[in-house]
N, C-alpha and C positions, 0 to 999 in steps of 0.2 A: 471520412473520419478526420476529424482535427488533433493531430498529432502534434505532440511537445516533441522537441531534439534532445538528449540526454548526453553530454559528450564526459568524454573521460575524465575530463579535467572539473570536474564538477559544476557544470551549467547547466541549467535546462532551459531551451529558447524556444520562444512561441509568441508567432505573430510578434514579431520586433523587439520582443522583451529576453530581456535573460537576467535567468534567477540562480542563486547560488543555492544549490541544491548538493545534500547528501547523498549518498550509496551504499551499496554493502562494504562490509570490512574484507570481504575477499576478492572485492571488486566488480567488474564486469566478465561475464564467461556465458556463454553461449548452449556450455555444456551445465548449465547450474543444476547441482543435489543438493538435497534434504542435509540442512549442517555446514553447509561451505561458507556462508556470509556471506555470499555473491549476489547480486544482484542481476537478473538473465537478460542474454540480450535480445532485443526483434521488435518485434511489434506488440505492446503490453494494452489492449484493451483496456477504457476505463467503466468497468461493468453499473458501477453504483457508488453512491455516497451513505457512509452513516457517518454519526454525529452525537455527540453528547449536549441533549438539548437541554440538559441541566445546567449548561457552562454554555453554551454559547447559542446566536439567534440559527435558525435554521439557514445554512450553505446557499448560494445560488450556482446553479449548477445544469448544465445540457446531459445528465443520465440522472435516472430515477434517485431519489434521497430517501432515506430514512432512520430513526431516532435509533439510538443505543439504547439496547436495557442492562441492567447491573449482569444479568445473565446469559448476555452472551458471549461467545468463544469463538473459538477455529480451532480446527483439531490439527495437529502438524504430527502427527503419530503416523508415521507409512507403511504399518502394518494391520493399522483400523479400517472399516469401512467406511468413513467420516471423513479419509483423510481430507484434505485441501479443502475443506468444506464449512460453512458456518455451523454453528452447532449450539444447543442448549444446557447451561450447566448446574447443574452440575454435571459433568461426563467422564465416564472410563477410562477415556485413553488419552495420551497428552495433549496438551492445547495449550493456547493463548487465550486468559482473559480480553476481553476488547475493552471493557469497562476499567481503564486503568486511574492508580491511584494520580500519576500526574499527568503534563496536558499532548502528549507525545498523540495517543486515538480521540482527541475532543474532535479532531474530525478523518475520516479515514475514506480514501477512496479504493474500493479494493479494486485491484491492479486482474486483466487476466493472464493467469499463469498457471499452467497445467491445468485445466479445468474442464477444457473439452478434447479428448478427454482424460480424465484425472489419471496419472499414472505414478506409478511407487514409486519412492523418494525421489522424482523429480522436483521439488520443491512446492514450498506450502505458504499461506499468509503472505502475499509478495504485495504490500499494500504500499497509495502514496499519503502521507502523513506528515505533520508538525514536525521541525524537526529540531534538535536538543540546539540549546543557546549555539553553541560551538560549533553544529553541522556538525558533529562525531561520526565517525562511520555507522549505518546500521546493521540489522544482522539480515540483509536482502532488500530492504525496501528504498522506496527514495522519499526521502524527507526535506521538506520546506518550509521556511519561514513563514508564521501561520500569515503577517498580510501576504505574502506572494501565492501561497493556497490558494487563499483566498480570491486573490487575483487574477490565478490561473483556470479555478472553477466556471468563476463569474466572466471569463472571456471566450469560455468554449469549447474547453479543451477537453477530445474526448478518448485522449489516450495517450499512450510515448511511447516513441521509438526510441528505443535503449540502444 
């Protein structure tokens, strides 16, 4: 696996680069729940890329890619059976749109985190993603500047160690 370094101090280094990367607002924790802001720590597999092909040209990328539709979600409900899971919306139980109105998911690597296998409120949606002008904290995930995404994609990276 080609692994990115995610350090506290907010970097993430790979293959001689290092990018100014965000985190969760509760930081890094090892023990991460459903609701904490945290970002988990270990070995985050990067399972897939989607993409808002309406905004932008299709990612290059070493794990499978595919386009966003207006209707999809993730369910972050840890009392559904959907939980941690992609899903079609409209749906019952709470979720995140992926299709958002600005460019935060124009392209979105979802991160593995609790998936195999899924367990209750251990956390949900733990994606790497655009990240707000400021690098603000996220609510889990890690966010970057979309040329460094970009950059990071396209060099081979196929995961981070948080």
């Amino acid at each position: 696996m080609n692994l990115a370094r995610l350090t506290p101090d907010g970097r993430l280094q790979f293959r001689g680069q290092t990018f100014r990367a965000a985190f969760g607002r509760g930081g890094l924790r090892a023990d991460k729940q459903e609701g904490d802001g945290a970002t988990p720590t270990g070995t985050l597999p990067l399972r897939r890329i989607l993409y808002r092909a309406d905004r932008r040209p299709r990612p290059h990328a070493a794990v499978p890619i595919a386009p966003l539709a207006p209707t999809d979600g993730w369910c972050d409900d840890p009392t559904h059976a959907d939980y941690n899971k992609p899903i079609t919306l409209p749906h019952p139980a709470h979720h995140e749109e992926l299709w958002r109105r600005d460019d935060l998911y124009d392209i979105i690597g979802v991160l593995g985190w609790n998936d195999t296998p899924v367990l209750p409120a251990r956390g949900s949606a733990i994606f790497l993603h655009i990240a707000r002008p400021d690098h603000a904290p996220t609510e889990g995930c890690i966010a970057l500047a979309l040329p460094d995404l970009q950059r990071l994609l396209a060099a081979g990276c196929t995961g981070i160690e948080a």
